[in-house]
C-alpha positions in Angstrom: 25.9 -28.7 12.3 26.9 -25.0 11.1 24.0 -25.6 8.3 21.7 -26.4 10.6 22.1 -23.3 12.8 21.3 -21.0 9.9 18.5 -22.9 8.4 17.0 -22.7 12.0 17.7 -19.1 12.5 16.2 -18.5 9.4 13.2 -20.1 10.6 13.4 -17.8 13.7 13.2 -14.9 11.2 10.1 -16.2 9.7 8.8 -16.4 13.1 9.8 -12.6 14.9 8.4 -11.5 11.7 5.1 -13.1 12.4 5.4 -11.9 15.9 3.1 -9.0 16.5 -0.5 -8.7 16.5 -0.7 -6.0 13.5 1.3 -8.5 11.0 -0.9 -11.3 12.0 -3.9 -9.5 11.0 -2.1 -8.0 7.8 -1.1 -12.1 6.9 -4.8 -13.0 8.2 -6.4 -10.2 5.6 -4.0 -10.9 2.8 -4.9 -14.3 2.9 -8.7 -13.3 1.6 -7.6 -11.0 -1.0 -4.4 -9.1 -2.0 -4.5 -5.5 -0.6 -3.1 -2.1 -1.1 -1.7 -0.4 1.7 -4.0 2.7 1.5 -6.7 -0.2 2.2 -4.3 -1.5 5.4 -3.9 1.5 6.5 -7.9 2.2 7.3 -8.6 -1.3 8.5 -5.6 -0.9 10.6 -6.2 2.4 11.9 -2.6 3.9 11.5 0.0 6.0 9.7 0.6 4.4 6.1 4.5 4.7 7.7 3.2 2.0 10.1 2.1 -0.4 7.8 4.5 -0.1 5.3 7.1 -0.9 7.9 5.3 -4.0 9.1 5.0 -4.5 5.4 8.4 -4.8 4.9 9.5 -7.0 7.4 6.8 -10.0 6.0 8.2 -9.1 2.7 11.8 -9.4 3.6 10.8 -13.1 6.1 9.5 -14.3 2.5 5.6 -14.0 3.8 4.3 -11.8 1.2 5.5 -10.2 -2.1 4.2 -6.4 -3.7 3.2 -5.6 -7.1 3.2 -1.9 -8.2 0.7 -0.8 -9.8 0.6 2.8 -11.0 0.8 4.4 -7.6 -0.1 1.9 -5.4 1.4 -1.1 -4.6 -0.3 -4.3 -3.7 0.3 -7.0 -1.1 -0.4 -10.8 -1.5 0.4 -13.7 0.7 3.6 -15.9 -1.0 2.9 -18.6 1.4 -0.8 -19.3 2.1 0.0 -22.5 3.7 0.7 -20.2 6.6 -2.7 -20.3 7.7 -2.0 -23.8 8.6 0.5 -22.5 11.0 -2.3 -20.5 12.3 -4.8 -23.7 13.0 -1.9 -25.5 14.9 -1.8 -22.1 17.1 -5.5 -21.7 17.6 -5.1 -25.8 18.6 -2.5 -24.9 21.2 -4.5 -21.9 22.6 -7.7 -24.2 22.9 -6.2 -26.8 24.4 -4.2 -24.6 27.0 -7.8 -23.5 27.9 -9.1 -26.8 28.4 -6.5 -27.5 30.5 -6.5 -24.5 32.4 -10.5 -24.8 33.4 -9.4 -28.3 34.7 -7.6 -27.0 37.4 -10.5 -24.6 38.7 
């Protein structure tokens, strides 16, 4: 019982990390190429303190891992299998929809 309490908290981690729009798109842009924050930063439209914060809570949930290079330091996903996470949501969403336009 007591190992099944942390193994699902630690799946709530994963999850509150994942829980806000900007760290969606971040996992969403990562998963087409790695990026540099400098290059999060302008597709973001924010401080390079916001997105490294954000940054660092995926990396610390497992979702992505860095690699310094020289002065910059890239991002990559660690998990792309995430994105499958993603379809069940967009199934979800769709679905509530359909629903929903039943009932008009």
């Amino acid at each position: 019982m007591k190992n099944r309490k942390a193994h699902l908290e630690a799946r709530a981690r994963v999850l509150k990390a994942m829980a806000h729009p900007t760290r969606l798109f971040i996992i969403e842009e990562l998963d087409k190429q790695e990026r540099c924050v400098c290059d999060l930063t302008s597709m973001i439209g924010v401080d390079v303190s916001t997105v490294s914060k954000h940054l660092s809570v995926l990396k610390q949930a497992g979702l992505v891992q860095d690699d310094k290079r020289g002065n910059q330091v890239f991002y990559s996903l660690r998990a792309p299998c995430i994105l499958n996470f993603f379809g069940f949501v967009e199934g979800v969403l769709e679905n509530g929809t359909k629903e929903h336009a039943a009932y008009l």
